[in-house]
Steps between C-alpha positions, in 0.01 A plus 500: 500500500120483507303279384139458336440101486259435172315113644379383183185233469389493157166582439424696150766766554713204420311301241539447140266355207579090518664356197167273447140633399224432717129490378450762200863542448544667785844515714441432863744778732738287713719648757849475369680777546804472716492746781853673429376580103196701680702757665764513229228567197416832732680812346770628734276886526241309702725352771583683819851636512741359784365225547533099416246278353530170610268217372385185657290262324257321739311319267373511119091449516189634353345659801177230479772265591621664804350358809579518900851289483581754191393780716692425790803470303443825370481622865828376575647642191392852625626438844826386394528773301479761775705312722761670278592796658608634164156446334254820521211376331330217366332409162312238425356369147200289466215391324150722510281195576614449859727795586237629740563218723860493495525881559309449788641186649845733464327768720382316758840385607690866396671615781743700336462894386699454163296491193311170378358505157303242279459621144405265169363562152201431309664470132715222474920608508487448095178720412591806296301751805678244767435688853750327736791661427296844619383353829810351587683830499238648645548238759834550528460881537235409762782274661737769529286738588518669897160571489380143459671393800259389799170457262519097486484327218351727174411384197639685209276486134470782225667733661286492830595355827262309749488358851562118463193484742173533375644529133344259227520378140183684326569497160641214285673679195495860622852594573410712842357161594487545878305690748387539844179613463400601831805707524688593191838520450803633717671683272697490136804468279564701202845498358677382801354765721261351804190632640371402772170635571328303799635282764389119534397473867648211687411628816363186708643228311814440545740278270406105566780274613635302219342211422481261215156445313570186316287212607275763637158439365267801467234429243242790369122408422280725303146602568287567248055471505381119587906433635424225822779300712639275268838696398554626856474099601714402229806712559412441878524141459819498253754696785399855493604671791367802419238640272400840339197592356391677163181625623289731323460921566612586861556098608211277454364187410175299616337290739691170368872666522407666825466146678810333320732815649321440840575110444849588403609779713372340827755201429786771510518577135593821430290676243531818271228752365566651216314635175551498111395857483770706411503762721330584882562325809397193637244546780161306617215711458216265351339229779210255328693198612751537165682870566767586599408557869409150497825373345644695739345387820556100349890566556601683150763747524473848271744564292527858471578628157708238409386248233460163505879397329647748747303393812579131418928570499425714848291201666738257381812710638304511781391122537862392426620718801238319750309826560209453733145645379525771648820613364345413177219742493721774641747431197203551274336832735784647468497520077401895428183578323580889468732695247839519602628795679652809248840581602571853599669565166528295196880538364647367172792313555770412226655179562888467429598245208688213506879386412463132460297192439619189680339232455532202755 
């Protein structure tokens, strides 16, 4: 029998209104939900045909909770899942805040073709227009779905599907809350039928060994007009072994910053480039002694498109696995700025639905 394995986290697809009233009466969401009552709440017309659901619960968190140790259990969750013969996709449920990261800390290691999909909600599993049990059989679909297989981890949200890489949280209560927005989305689900409509391109960057992140410490400092050294010290001087930056437009900062990442970077401290702009790719381009170029030349590494709570889980895989600097900056070269490649043809797939639930 085949198998879809449903990895349950928490997050809001899993949360319900607290018995107590915070400030103004209002009922804080918790994540209670037990995994197994997820998957059985969906109607049997949205589950794939032929095929088992099985459920592990990994852990029950709000996603602002979740941090590397959580992470890497996750990763081991997925892993052991595939190590199942039997299982032909993956599904994974977690909280909006920090799903980016995890979806990407599950790419880098992927080295499987079958199907790995993160999928969530933004209305809590008790609001009357609750939107979890939607994206979890769209997941599911997704999971089962031939076409999915060999496009790394995707992240699955209002009936669009998007590479884990590059993909970010950029809205906080619409329910198509994620985006890449150099590069779209791959494709979508409508009614259990999957379209898949560009190919994520992990051409020059391979999977990354397996590595745990916990006790990894990869801190991010933002960069913002009159920012100097004293945050970059800071984390420097409380075990940082790694550091990305929030920089402004295409990756820069001033005069003050540009000497700290020289300081820094010259001691063997790997350090990360990034921007809070939404959208473009990092890339030096402005000199004065606080631009980009100049960050660049002091040892700072670009980014790419990837943002600054994606670049941190990459540097930290990447620290953890005692990559040398240049392996580093190749890691990050290799991130695509361009749209992904159109397949030849775009075909809707039905998945099959399911017999059974099982939860273990």
């Amino acid at each position: 029998m085949q198998n879809i394995v449903v990895i349950t986290t928490g997050g809001t697809i899993a949360s319900v209104a607290d018995e107590s009233a915070g400030p103004g009466g209002a009922h804080a969401k918790v994540a209670r939900v037990p995994g197994p009552a997820l998957v059985a709440g969906l109607a049997a017309e949205r589950l794939p045909v032929g095929t088992d659901v099985r459920v592990v619960e990994a852990m029950s968190l709000n996603s602002y909770d979740i941090d590397f140790t959580a992470m890497d259990t996750i990763v081991a969750a997925v892993r052991g899942a595939l190590a199942d013969p039997t299982t032909i996709g993956v599904v994974v449920t977690h909280g909006t805040d920090t799903l980016e990261e995890s979806a990407l800390l599950v790419d880098l290691f992927h080295d499987d073709r079958r199907p790995v999909v993160l999928t969530g909600a933004q209305r809590s599993s008790d609001d009357p227009g609750a939107d979890g049990p939607g994206n979890l059989a769209d997941a599911i679909a997704v999971a089962a779905s031939e076409e999915a297989r060999g496009l790394g981890v995707l992240v699955c949200f209002a009936g669009l599907l998007h590479a884990a890489r590059g993909t970010r949280k950029i809205h906080n209560t619409e329910r198509d809350a994620f985006r890449d927005a150099d590069r779209g989305p791959v494709g979508s689900v409508h009614d259990g039928r999957v379209r898949i409509d560009a190919v994520p391109d992990r051409v020059g960057r391979s999977p990354l060994r397996a590595v745990r992140l916990a006790g990894t410490r990869v801190d991010t400092v933002a960069l913002y007009p009159g920012a100097d050294a004293t945050a970059i010290d800071a984390h420097v001087a409380h075990g940082a072994r790694g550091l990305v930056l929030e920089a402004t437009g295409c990756g820069n900062g001033n005069a003050a910053v540009v000497a700290a990442v020289a300081r820094h970077a010259g001691s063997g401290l790997p350090i990360v480039l990034s921007t809070r702009v939404a959208a473009g790719a990092v890339r030096p381009v402005y000199g004065g002694g606080g631009g980009g170029v100049d960050l660049v030349a002091a040892g700072a590494v670009p980014s790419g498109s990837l943002r600054p709570s994606q670049a941190r889980v990459l540097l930290a895989a990447l620290v953890a696995a005692g990559s040398a600097p240049a392996a580093i900056a190749a890691a990050f070269a290799a991130d695509p700025s361009a749209p992904y490649p159109v397949p030849a043809s775009a075909p809707l797939v039905t998945s099959p639905r399911p017999t059974t639930v099982v939860p273990t």
